[in-house]
N, C-alpha and C positions, 0 to 999 in steps of 0.2 A: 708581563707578556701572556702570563696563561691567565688571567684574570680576565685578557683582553679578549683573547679567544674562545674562553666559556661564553660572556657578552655578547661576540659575534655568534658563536652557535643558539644560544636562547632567540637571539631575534630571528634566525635564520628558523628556530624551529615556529618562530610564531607567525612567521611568512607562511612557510609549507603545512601549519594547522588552518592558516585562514583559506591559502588556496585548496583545500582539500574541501572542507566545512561548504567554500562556495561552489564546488564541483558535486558535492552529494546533493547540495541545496537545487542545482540546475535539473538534474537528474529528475528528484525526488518531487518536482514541482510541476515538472511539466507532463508528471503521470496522471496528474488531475485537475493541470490548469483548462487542458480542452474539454472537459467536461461542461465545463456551463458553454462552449463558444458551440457546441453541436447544433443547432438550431440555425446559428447563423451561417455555418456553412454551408448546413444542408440545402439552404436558401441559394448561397452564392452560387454551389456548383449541382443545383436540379439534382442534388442524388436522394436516394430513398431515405427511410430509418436506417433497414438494417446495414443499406450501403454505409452510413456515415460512420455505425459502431465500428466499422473494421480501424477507423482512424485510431484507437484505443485499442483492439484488438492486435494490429499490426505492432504499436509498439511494445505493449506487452509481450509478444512473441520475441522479437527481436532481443530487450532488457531477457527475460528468461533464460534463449540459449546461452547468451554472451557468460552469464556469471560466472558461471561454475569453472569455464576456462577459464577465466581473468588469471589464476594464480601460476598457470603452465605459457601461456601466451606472456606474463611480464618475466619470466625467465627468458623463453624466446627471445623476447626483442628489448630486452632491458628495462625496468621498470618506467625511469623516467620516460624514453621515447613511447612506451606503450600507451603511458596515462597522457601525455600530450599527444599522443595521435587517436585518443579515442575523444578529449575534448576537439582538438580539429575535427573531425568527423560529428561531432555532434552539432556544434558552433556551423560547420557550412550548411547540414542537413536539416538543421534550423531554420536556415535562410531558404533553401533550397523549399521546404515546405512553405513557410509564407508568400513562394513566387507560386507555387500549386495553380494548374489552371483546370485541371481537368481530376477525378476522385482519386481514379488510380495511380497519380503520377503522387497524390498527397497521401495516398498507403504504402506505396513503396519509399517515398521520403522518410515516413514517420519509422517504419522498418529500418532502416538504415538509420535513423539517429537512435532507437530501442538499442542497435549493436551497439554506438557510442555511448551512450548513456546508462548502459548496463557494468559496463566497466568502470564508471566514473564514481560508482557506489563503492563497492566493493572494496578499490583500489585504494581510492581515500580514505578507507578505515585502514588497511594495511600499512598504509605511510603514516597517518595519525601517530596506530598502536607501533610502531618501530622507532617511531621520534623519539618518544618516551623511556626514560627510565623503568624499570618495573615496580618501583615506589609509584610512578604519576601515572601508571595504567588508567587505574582508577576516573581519574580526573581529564585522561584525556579521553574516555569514551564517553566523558561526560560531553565534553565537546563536542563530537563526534555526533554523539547523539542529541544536539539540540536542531542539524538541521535534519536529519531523519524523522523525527518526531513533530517537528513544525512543516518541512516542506510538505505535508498531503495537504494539513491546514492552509496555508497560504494559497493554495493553487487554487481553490474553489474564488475568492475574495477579491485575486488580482485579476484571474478571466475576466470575473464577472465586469470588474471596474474597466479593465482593457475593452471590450467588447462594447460594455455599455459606453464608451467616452468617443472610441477610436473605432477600426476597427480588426478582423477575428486573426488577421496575418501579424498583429504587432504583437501578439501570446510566443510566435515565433520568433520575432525580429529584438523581442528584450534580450535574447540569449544570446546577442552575436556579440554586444562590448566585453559581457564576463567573459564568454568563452575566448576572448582574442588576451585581454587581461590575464587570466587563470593559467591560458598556453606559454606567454612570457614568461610569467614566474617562476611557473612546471620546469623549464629548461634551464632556467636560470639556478633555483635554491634546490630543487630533489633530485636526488642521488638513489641510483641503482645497488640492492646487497651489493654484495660481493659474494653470495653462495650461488650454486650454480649452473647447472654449463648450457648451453644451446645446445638441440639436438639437430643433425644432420636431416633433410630431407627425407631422408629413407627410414629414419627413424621414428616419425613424425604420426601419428595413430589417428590415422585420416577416417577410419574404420569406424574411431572409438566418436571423433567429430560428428560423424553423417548419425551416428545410431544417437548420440546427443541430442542434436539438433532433431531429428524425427521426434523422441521422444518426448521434450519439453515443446516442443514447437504444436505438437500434434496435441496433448493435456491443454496447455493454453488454449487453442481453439476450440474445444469441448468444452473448457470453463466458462470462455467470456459467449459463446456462442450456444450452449447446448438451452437455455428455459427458450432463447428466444426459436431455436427449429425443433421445439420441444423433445428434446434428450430422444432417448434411445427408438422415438418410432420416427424418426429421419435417419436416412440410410448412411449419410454421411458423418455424423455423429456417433454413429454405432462403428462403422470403419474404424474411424480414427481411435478413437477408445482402445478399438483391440490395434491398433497400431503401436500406442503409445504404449501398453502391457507389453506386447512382444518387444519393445527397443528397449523398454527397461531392462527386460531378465537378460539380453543380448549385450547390454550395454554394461551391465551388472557383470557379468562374466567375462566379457573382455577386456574391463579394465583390471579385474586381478587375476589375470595369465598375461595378459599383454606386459613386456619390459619396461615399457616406458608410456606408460596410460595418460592419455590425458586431463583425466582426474585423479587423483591420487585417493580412492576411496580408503587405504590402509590407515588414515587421518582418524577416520570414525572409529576407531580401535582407543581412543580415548574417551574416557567416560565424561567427562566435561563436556566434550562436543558436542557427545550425542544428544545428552541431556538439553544444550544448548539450543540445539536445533532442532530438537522436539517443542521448546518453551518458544521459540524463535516464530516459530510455523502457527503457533495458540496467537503469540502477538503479533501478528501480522494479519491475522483473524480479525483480530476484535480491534486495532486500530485500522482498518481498512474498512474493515465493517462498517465501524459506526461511523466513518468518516465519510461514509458513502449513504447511510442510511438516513443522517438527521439533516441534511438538506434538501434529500428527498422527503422527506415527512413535510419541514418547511415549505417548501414548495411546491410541492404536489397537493398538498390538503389544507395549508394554508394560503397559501398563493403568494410567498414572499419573491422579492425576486433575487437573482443569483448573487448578485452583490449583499443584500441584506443576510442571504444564508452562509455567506462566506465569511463576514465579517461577527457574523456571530460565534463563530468557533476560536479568535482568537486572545478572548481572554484566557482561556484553555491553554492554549501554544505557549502561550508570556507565561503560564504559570509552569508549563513546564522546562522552559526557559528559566525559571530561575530556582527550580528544584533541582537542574542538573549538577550543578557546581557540588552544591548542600550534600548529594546524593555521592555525587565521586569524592568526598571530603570525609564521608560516612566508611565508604568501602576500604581507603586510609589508611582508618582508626582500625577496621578490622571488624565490625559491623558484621555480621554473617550473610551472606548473600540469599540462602532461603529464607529467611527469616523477611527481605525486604521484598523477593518475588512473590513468595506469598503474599503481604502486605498490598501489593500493587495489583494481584488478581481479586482481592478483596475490596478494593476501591474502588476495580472496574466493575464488580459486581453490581456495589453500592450503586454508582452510577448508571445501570441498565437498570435496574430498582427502580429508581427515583425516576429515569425516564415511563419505564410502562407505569408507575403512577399521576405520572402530569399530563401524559398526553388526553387531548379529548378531538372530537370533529368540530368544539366551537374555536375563535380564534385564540390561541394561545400567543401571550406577550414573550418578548425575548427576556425579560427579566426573569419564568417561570425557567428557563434553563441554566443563567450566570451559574449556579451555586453547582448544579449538578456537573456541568462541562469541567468548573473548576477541580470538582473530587478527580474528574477523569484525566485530567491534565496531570496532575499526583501522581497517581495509578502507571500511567503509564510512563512518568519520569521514573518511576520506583521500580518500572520491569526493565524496561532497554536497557539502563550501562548494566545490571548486576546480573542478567543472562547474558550480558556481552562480555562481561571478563571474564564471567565462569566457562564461557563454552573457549573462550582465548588461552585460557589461564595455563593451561598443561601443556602447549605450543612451543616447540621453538623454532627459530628459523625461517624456511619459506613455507613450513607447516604453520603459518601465523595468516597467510597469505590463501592458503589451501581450507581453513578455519572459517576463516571469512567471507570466503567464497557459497561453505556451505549454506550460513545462517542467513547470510545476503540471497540465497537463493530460496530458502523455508523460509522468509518474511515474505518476498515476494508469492511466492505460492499460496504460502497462508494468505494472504491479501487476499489472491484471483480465487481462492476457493471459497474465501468468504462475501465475495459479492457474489459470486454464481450461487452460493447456497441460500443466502440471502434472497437473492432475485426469486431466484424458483418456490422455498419456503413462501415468501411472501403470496406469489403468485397461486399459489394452490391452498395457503390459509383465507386469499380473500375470496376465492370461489366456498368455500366453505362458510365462511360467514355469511355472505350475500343468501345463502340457498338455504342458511339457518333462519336468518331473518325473513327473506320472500313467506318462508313456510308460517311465519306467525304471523302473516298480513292475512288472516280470514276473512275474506269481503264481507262476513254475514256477522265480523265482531262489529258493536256498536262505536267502540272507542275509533275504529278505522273509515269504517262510515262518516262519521263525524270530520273526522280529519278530510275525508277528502272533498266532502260537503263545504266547510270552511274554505281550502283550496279553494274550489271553485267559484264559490261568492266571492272571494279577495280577486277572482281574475276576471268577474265577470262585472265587478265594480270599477274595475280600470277600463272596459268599454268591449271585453272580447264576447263573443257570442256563445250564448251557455254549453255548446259541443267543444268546440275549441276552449273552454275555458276550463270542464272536465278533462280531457287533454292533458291541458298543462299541467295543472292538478298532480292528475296522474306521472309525469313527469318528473314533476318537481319532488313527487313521495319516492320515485326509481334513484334521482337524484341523492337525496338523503340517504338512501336506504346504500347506495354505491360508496359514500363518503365515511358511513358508519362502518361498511365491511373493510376500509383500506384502514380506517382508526384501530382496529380490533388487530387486522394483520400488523401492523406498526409496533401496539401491545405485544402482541406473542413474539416478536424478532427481538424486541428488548427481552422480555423475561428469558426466553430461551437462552440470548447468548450470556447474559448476565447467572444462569446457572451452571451455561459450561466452564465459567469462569473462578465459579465458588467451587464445584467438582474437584476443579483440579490443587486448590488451595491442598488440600489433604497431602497430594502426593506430594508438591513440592518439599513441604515439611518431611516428607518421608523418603525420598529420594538425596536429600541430605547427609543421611543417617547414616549410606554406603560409601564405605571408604575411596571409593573411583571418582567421588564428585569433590574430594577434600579442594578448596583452594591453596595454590601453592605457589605468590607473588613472584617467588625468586624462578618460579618455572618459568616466567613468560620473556625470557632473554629473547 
């Protein structure tokens, strides 16, 4: 009898890891499957550039306020109803956006499924890490972490393929079978603690909500928004900025005087977390980063198109796909966990290395990348589970819940900080280059004479008339000279971030060493 019911518990725990796995996976997918469908929207509903970014911008906001509540909101209203009603809400707002006729109707969808789908992160690791015993910790962030890790990858490859086949509304419309599937299950096999209570309405830090949501809401829009209304000389930019300052230190102070905070910041009083969530916000950096930057290089300088650039990152995904197991089977054994983050910040290193050394402005093969993406696939299987148990590790309870909250929220920012630094770095490295280069085009050098002499005989052999064919000439060297400065910027975003990565190598190793980081398996009941 009890043999029989361990049996049914293990399948029942392999239901609620699969539905969770495909609820981070919905989530974490569709943060950057509409990145290549931009184009065609823009087309479908006559909106601008900067109009279409908000489609990204909107959900970003949305995923950001949500997190950090997720662990006070599944006390609220019970775990299981909260994470099916935040898949419901994601799953209709899904559908809701692929009927979109008009911009704003498809920014404020995309806002409302960010609410949904900001919780479906979070929440799925809480259920994961409570399934488990504290011996399979280990093993089951390994899970956990295979669709985190693979869903940025995946999202570029299926747009692209969605887009190119079909068209830009079925990026929305794949989400409606799992989310209808994932909600059945949810109700069916996951169980709410038992720790606890509801609070009454009046109790409820509505205060602590509004200065939240300003906060993160107002930072998100400065991040994904500020290179392109150029940072701080738009007035709106500069507002918000000091918006988001003032609701932090406001927000920061009402939650420890307030009785019943909506965040529980007393959580960070562990040193594991904090640790966690500093490492959390670095990896969130550099896999968002780069997952953002090497299809832009692809595409923008080599002219691949979105499907080619997407599917080129998954060798990488599969590799870390099958380092995750290896890597929770490691931690086990009792593997020391700096030891392996360091390990995985030095591979990402390697891996921006080897990038700023292959890049060039002539056409680069996708084979110059297989070897380097696979170091990074490593790297980054070797950071996620071992800063995921360490910042979990000292937890108990619905402090498991309030943990997870945090670091789900320092990936995400780490991400939005590191495309916005990214974007703007780039943007003001390649004015620099261009203006280094312009300056050594001396019209009275022989070697540029030359050059643009040839130009013109090559254009004026095709039949154009020697004005016009100077011209073009001249063009086509502006040309060249625009393609070399974006090469150079490309170079400097790899080496840079690939040295903040080596930087930090040191401290991990030396943040070990303080007895507030010890891990302690049998803590994480």
């Amino acid at each position: 009898m009890q043999q029989e019911s361990l049996i049914e518990y293990g399948s029942r725990r392999v239901i609620i890891t699969i539905t969770a796995i495909f609820c981070a996976l919905l989530e974490i997918v569709d943060t950057t499957i509409v990145n290549v469908a931009l184009n065609d929207m823009r087309g479908n509903m006559g909106a601008t550039l900067s109009e279409i970014g908000w489609v990204i911008t909107a959900y970003a906001i949305g995923n950001v306020i949500i997190v950090p509540m997720t662990s006070w909101l599944s006390q609220q209203f019970g775990r299981r109803n909260y994470f099916a009603a935040s898949i419901i809400i994601f799953t209709v707002s899904s559908f809701l956006c692929g009927n979109a006729t008009t911009m704003w109707e498809l920014i404020i969808f995309r806002f409302i499924q960010g609410l949904g789908g900001g919780a479906l992160l979070v929440t799925s690791q809480t259920i994961i890490t409570e399934s488990y015993p504290p011996e399979k910790r280990g093993i089951a962030q390994a899970i956990y972490g295979l669709g985190v890790i693979i869903g940025p990858t995946l999202g570029p490859p299926l747009g692209g393929f969605i887009t190119d086949n079909y068209s830009w509304p079925y990026i929305f419309y794949i989400n409606i079978p799992i989310g209808v599937i994932a909600t059945l299950l949810t109700l069916q096999f996951v169980r709410s603690p038992k720790y606890g209570e509801k609070r009454s309405v009046s109790e409820i830090d509505f205060l602590g909500i509004g200065l939240l949501a300003l906060m993160v809401g107002s930072l998100q829009f400065v991040l994904e928004r500020g290179q392109e209304d150029d940072w701080f000389n738009d007035s709106t930019i500069t507002a918000l900025t000091v918006t988001s300052v003032l609701a932090l230190f406001f927000f920061i102070w009402r939650e420890l005087t307030y009785k019943n905070p909506i965040v529980e910041l007393r959580v960070l009083k562990n040193g594991n977390l904090r640790v966690g969530t500093i490492l959390s916000f670095i990896m969130g950096f550099g896999l968002y980063g780069s997952t953002f930057i090497i299809p832009l290089y692809t595409q923008g300088s080599l002219g691949w198109t979105a499907t080619q650039s997407g599917m080129l990152m998954i060798p990488a995904a599969l590799t870390t796909a099958v380092m995750m197991p290896l890597i929770g089977k490691m931690l086990e054994k009792g593997v020391p966990q700096q030891y392996m983050v360091a390990s995985g910040m030095f591979l990402f290193f390697v891996f921006c290395f080897w990038g700023y050394k292959i890049i060039t402005p002539a056409d680069t093969g996708s084979d110059a990348f297989f070897w380097m993406l696979i170091v990074r696939g490593i790297g980054m299987g070797l950071l996620f589970i071992p800063i995921t148990t360490l910042s979990l590790s000292g937890l108990k309870g619905q402090q498991i819940g309030q943990g997870a909250a945090f670091t789900g929220m320092m990936r995400q920012l780490g991400g939005s900080f590191g495309v916005a630094l990214i974007t703007t770095f780039m943007a003001r490295r390649n004015m620099m280059h261009r203006s280094d280069l312009v300056a050594k085009l001396d019209t009275n050098n022989p070697d540029v004479i030359n050059r643009v002499n040839g130009l013109q005989h090559s254009f004026t052999a095709k039949g154009m008339d020697p004005h016009q064919a100077l011209n073009s000439g001249y063009k086509l060297l502006d040309y060249s000279i625009t393609k070399q400065a974006a090469t150079l910027s490309y170079m400097d975003v790899f080496l840079y971030l690939g040295v903040l990565f080596l930087i930090c190598v040191p401290f991990v190793l030396m943040v070990k060493a303080k007895k507030a980081v010890k891990l302690d398996p049998s803590a994480m009941h």
